[in-house]
N, CA and C atoms as a LAMMPS dump frame, in Angstrom:
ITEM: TIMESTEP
0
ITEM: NUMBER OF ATOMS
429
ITEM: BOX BOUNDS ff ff ff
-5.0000000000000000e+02 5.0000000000000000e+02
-5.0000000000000000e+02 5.0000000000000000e+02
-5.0000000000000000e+02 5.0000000000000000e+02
ITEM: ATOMS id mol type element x y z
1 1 1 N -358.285 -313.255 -296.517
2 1 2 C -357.356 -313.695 -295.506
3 1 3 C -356.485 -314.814 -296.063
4 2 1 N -355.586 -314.256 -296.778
5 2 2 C -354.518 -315.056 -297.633
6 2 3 C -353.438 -315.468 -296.872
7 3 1 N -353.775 -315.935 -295.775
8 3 2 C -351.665 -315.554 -294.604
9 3 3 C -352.1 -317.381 -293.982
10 4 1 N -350.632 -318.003 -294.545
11 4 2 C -350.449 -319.443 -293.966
12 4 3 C -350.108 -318.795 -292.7
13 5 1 N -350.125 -318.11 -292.025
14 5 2 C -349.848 -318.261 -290.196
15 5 3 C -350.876 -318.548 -289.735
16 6 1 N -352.526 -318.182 -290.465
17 6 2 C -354.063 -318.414 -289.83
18 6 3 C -353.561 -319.47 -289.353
19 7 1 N -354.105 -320.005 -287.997
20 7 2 C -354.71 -321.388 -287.644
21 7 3 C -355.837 -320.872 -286.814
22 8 1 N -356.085 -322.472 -287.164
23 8 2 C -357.924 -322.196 -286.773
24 8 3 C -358.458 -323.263 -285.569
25 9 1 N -359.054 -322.76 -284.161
26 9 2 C -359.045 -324.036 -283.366
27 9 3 C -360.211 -323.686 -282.663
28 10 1 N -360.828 -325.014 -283.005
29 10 2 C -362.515 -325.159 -282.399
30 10 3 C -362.422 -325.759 -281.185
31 11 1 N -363.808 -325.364 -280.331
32 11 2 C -363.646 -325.99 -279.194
33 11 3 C -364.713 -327.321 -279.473
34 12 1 N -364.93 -327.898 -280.229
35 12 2 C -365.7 -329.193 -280.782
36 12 3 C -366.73 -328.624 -281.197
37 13 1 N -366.988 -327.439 -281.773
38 13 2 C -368.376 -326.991 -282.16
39 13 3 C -368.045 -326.385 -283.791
40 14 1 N -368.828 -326.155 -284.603
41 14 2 C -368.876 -325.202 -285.892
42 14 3 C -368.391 -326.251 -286.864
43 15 1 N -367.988 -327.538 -286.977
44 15 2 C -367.462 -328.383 -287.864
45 15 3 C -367.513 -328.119 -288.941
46 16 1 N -368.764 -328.591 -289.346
47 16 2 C -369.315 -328.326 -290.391
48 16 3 C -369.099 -326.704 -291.008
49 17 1 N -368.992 -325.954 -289.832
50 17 2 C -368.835 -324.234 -290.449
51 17 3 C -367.717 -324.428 -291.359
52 18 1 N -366.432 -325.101 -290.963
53 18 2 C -365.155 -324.705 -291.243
54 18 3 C -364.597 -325.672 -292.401
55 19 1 N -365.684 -326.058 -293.109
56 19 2 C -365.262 -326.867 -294.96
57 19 3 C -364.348 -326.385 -295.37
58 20 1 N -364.956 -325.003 -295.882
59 20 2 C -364.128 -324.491 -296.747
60 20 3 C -362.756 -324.475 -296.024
61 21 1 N -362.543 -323.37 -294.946
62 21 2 C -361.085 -323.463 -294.878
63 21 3 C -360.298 -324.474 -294.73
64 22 1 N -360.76 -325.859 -294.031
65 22 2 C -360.33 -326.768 -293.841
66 22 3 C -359.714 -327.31 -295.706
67 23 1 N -360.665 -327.497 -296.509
68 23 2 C -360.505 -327.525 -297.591
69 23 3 C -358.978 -326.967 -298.152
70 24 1 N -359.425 -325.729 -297.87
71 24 2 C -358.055 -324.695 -298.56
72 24 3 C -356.954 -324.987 -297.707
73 25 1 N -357.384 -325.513 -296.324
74 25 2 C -355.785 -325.104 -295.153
75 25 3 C -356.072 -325.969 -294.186
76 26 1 N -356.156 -327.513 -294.839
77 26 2 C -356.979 -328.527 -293.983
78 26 3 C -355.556 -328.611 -292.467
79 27 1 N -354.008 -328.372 -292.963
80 27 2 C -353.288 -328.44 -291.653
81 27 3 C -353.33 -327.476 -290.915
82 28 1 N -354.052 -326.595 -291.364
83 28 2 C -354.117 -325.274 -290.358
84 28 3 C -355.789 -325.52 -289.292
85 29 1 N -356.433 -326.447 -289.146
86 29 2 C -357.017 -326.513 -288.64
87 29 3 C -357.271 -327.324 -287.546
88 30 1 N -357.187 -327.381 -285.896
89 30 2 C -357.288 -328.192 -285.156
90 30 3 C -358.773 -327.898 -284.205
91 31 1 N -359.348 -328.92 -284.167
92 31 2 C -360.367 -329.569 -283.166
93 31 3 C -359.873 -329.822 -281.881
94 32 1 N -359.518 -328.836 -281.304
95 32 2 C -359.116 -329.734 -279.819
96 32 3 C -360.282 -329.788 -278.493
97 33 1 N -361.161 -329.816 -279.168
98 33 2 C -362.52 -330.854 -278.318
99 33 3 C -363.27 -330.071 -277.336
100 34 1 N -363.336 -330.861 -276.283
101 34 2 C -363.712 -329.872 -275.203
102 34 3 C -362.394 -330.22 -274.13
103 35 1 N -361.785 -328.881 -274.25
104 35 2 C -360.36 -328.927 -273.272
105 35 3 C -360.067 -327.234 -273.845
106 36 1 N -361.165 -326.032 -273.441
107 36 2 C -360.383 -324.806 -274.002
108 36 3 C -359.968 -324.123 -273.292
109 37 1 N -359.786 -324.621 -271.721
110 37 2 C -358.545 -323.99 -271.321
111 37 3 C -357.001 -324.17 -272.157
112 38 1 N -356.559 -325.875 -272.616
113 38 2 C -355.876 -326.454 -272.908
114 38 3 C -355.864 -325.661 -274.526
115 39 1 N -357.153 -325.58 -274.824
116 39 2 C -357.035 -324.726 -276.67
117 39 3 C -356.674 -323.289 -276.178
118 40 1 N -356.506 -322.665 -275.38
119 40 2 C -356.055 -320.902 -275.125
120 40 3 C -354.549 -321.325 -274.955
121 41 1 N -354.185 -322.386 -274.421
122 41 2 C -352.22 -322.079 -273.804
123 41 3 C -351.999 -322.864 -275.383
124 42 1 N -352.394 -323.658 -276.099
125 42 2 C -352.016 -324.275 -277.587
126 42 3 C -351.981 -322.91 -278.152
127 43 1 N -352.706 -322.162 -278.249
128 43 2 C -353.455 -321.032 -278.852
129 43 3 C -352.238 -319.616 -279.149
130 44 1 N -351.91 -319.419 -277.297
131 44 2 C -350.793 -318.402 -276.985
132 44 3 C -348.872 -319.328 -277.758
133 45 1 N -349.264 -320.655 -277.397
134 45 2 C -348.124 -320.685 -277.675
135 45 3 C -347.793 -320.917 -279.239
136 46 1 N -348.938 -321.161 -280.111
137 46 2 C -348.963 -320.949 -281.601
138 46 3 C -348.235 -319.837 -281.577
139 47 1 N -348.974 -318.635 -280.697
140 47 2 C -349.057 -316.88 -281.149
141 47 3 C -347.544 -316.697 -280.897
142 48 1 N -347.313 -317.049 -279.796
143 48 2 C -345.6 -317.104 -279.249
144 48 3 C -344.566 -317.529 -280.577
145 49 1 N -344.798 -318.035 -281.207
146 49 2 C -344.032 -319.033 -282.299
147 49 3 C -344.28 -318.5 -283.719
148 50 1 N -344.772 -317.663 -283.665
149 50 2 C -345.425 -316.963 -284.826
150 50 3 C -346.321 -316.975 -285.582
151 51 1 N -347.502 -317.486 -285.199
152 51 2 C -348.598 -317.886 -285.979
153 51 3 C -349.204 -317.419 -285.577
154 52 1 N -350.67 -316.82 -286.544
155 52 2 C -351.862 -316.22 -285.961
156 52 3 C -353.571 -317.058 -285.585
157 53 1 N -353.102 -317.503 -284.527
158 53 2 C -354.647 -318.225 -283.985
159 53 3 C -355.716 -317.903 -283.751
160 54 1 N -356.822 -318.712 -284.036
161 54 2 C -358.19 -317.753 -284.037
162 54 3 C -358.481 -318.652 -283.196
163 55 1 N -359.587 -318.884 -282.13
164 55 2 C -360.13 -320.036 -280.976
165 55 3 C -361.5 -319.551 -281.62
166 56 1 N -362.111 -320.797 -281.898
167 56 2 C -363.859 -320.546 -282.124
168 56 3 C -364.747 -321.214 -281.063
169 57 1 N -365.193 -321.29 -280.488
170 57 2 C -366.176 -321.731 -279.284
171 57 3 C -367.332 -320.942 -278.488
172 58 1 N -368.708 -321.585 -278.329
173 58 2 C -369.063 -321.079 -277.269
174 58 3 C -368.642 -320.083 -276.353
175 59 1 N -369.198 -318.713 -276.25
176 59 2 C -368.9 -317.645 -275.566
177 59 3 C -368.435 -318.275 -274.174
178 60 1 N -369.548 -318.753 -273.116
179 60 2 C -368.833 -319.11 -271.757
180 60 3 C -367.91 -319.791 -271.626
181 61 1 N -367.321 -321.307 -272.747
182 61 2 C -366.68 -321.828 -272.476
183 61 3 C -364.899 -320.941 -273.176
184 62 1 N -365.152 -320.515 -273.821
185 62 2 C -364.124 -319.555 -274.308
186 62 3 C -363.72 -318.303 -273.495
187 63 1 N -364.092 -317.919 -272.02
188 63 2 C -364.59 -316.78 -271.522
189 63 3 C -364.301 -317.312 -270.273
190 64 1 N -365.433 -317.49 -269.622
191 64 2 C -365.506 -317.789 -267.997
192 64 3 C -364.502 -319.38 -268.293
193 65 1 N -364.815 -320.486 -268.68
194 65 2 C -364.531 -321.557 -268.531
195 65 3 C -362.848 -321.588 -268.684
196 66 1 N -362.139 -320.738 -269.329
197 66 2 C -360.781 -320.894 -269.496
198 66 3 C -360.203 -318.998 -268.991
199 67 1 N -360.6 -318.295 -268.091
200 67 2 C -360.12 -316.994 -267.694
201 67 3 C -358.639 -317.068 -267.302
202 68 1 N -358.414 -317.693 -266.766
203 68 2 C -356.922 -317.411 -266.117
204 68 3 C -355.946 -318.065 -267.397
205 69 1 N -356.321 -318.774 -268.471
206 69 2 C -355.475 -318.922 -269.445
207 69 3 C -355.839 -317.742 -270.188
208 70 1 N -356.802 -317.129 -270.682
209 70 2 C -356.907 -315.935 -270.924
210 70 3 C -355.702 -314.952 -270.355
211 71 1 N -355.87 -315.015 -269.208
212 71 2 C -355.05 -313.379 -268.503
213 71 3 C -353.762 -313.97 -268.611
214 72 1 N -352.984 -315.279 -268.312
215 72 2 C -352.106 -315.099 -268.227
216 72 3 C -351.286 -315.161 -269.245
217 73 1 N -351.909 -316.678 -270.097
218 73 2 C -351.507 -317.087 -271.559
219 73 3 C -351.212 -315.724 -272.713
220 74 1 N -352.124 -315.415 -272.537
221 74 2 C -352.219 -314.572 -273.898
222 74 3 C -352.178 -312.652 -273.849
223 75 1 N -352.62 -312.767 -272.241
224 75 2 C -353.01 -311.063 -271.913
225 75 3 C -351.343 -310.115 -271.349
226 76 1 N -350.963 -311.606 -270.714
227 76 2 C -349.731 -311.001 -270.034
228 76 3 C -348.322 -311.079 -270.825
229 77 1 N -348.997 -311.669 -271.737
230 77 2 C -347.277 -312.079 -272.419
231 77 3 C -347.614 -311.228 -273.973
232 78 1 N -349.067 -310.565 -273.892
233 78 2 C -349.516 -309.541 -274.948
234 78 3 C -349.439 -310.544 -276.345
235 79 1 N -349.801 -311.325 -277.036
236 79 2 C -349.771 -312.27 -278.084
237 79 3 C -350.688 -311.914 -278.705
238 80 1 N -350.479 -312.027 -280.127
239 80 2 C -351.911 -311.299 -280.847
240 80 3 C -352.886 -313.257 -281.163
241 81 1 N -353.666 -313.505 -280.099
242 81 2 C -354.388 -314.638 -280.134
243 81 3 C -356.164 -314.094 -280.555
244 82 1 N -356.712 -314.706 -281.25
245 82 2 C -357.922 -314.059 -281.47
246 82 3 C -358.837 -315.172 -281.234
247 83 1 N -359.728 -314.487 -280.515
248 83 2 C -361.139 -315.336 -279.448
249 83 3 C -362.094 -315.259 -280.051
250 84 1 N -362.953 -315.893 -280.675
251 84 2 C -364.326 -315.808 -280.962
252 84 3 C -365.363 -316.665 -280.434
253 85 1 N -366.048 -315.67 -279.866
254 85 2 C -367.209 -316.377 -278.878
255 85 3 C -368.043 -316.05 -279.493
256 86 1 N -369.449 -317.178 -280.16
257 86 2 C -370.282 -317.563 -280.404
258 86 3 C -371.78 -318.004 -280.077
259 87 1 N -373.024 -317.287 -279.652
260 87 2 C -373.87 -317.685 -278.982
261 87 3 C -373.687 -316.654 -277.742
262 88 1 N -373.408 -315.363 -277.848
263 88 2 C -373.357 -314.602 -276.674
264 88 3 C -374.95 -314.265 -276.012
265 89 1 N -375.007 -314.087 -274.528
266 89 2 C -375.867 -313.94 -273.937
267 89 3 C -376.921 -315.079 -273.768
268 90 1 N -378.269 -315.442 -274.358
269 90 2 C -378.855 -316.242 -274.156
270 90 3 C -379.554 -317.353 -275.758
271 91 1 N -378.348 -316.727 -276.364
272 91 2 C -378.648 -317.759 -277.59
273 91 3 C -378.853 -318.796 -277.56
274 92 1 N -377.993 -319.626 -276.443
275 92 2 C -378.578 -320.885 -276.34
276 92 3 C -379.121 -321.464 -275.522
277 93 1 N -379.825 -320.375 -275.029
278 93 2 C -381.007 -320.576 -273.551
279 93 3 C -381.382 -321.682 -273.029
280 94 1 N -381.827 -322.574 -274.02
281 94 2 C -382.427 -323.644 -274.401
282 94 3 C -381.536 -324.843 -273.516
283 95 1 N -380.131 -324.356 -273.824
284 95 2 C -379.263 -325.522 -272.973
285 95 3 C -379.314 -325.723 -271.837
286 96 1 N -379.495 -324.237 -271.048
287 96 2 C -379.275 -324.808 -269.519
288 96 3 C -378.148 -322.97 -269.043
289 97 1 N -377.767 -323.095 -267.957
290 97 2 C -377.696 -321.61 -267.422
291 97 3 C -376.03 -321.716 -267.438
292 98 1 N -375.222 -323.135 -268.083
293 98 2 C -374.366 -323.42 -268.204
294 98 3 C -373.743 -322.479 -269.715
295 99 1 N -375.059 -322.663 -270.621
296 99 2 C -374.265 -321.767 -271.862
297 99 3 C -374.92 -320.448 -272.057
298 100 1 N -375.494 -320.037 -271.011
299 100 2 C -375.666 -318.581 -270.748
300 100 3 C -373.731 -317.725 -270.872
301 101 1 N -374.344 -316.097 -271.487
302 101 2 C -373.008 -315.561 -271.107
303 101 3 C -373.294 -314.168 -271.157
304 102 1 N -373.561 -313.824 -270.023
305 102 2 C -374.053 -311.906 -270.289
306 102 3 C -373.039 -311.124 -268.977
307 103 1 N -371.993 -311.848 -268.83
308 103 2 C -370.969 -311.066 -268.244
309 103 3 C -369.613 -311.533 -269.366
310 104 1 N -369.362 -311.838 -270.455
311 104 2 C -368.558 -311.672 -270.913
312 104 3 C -367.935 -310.615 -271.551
313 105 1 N -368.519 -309.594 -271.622
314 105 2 C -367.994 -308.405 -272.083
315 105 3 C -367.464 -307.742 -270.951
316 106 1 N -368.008 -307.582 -269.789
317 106 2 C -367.218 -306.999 -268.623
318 106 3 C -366.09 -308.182 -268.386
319 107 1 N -366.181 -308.749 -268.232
320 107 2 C -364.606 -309.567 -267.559
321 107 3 C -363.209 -309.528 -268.551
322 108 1 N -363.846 -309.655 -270.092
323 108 2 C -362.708 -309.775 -271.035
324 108 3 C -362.287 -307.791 -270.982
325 109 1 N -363.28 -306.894 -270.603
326 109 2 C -362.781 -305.595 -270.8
327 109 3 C -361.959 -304.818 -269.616
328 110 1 N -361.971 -305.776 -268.415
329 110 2 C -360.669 -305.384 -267.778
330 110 3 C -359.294 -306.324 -268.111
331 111 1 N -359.186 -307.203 -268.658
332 111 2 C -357.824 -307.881 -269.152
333 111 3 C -357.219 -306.927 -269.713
334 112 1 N -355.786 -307.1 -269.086
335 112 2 C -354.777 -306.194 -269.915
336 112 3 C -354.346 -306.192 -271.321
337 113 1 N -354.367 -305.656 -272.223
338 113 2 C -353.733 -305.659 -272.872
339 113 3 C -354.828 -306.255 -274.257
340 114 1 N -356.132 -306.368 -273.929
341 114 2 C -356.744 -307.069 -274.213
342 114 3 C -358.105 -306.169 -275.139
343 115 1 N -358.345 -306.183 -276.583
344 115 2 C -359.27 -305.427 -277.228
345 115 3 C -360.215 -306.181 -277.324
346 116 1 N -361.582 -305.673 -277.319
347 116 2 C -363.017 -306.093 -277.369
348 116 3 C -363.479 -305.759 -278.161
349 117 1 N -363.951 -306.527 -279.139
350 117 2 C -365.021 -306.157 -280.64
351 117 3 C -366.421 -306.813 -280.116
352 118 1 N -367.462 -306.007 -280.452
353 118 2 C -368.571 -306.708 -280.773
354 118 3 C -369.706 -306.528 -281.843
355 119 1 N -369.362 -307.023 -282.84
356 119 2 C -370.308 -306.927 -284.543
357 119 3 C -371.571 -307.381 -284.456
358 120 1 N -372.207 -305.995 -285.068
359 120 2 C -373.592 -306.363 -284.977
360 120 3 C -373.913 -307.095 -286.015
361 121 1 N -373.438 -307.227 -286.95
362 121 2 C -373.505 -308.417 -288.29
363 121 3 C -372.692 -308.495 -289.034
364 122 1 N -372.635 -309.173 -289.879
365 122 2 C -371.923 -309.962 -290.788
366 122 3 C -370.972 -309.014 -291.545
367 123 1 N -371.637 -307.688 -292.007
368 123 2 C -370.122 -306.604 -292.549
369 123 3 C -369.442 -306.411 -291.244
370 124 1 N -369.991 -306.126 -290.297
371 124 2 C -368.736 -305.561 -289.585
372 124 3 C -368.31 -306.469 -288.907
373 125 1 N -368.663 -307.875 -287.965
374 125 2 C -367.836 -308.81 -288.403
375 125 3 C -366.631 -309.24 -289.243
376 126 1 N -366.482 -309.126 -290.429
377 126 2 C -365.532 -309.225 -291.44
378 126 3 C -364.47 -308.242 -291.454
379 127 1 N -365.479 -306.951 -291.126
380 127 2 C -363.917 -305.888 -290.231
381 127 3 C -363.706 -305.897 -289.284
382 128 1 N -363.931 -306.854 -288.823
383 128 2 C -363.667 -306.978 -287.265
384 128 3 C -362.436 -308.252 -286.991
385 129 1 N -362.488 -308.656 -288.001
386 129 2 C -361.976 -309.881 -288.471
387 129 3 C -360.411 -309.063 -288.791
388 130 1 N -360.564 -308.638 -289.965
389 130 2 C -359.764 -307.814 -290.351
390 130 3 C -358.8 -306.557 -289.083
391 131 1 N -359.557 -306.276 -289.106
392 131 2 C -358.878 -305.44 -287.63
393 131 3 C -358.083 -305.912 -286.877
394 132 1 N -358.872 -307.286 -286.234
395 132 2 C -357.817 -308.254 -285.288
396 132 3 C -357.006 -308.767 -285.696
397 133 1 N -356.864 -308.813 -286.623
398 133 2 C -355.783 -309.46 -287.714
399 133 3 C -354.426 -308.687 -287.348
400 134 1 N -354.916 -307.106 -287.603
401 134 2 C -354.171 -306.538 -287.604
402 134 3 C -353.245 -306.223 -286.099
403 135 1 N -353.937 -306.564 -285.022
404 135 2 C -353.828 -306.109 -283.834
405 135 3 C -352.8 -307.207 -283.13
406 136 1 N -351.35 -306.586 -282.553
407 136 2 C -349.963 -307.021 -282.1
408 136 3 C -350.609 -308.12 -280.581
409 137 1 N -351.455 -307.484 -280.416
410 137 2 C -352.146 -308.216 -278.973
411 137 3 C -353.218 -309.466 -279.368
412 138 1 N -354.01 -309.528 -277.831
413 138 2 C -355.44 -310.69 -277.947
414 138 3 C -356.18 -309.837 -278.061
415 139 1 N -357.255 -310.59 -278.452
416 139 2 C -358.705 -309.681 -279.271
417 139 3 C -360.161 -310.771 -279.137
418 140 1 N -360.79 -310.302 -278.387
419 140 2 C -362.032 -311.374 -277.944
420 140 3 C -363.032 -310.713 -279.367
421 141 1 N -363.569 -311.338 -279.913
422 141 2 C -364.678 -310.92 -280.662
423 141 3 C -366.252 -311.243 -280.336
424 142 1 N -367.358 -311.17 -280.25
425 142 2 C -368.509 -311.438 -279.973
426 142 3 C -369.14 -311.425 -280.393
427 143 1 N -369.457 -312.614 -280.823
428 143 2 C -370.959 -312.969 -281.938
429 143 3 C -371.921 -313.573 -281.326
């Protein structure tokens, strides 16, 4: 994934994941905290402007916690914005019923305009990656 349009935007989580690229494309990378409604309309309006955004966060808060920037930001104006939700279903049980997420695949699969990946590991992940890349629209992924 050789393309200066990547940008890359966490919802305050994976820090440490994102060395390397930060490394290679340290201005292509923003932290914008916990505010991901506020990281989906940054996100669409990157995509609007020509850049290709990836959002990394927590499944619910990427999902339920920001939906209507979802549908409208990115679903209705068709932007190729790419979602990756992290910790789907009860990965992080442990937290509380807050980072539960076992309706995110039904809600993101009636959005218009809107493709659903979900990789069962790490190769297809990477084509999944690849794929959305390729894809003119938004693209939720699910890990």
């Amino acid at each position: 994934m050789d393309d200066s349009r990547i940008v890359l935007l966490s919802g305050d989580i994976g820090n440490k994941l994102f060395d390397k690229f930060k490394e290679q494309s340290g201005k292509n990378f923003y932290n914008c905290g916990v505010a991901e409604a506020n990281m989906m309309g940054v996100a669409a309006g990157m995509a609007l402007s020509g850049l290709r955004p990836i959002i990394y966060t927590i499944t619910p808060f990427t999902t339920t916690r920001c939906y209507e920037q979802i549908r409208v930001d990115a679903c209705y104006h068709n932007v190729p914005v790419i979602i990756v939700g992290t910790g789907s279903g009860f990965t992080y049980a442990e937290l509380g019923p807050t980072h539960h997420s076992c309706e995110d695949l039904a809600i993101m699969r009636v959005l218009p305009n809107m493709t659903v990946l979900a990789p069962a590991d790490e190769v297809e992940l990477r084509q999944c990656l690849r794929a959305a890349l390729k894809q003119k629209g938004p693209v939720y992924i699910r890990i």
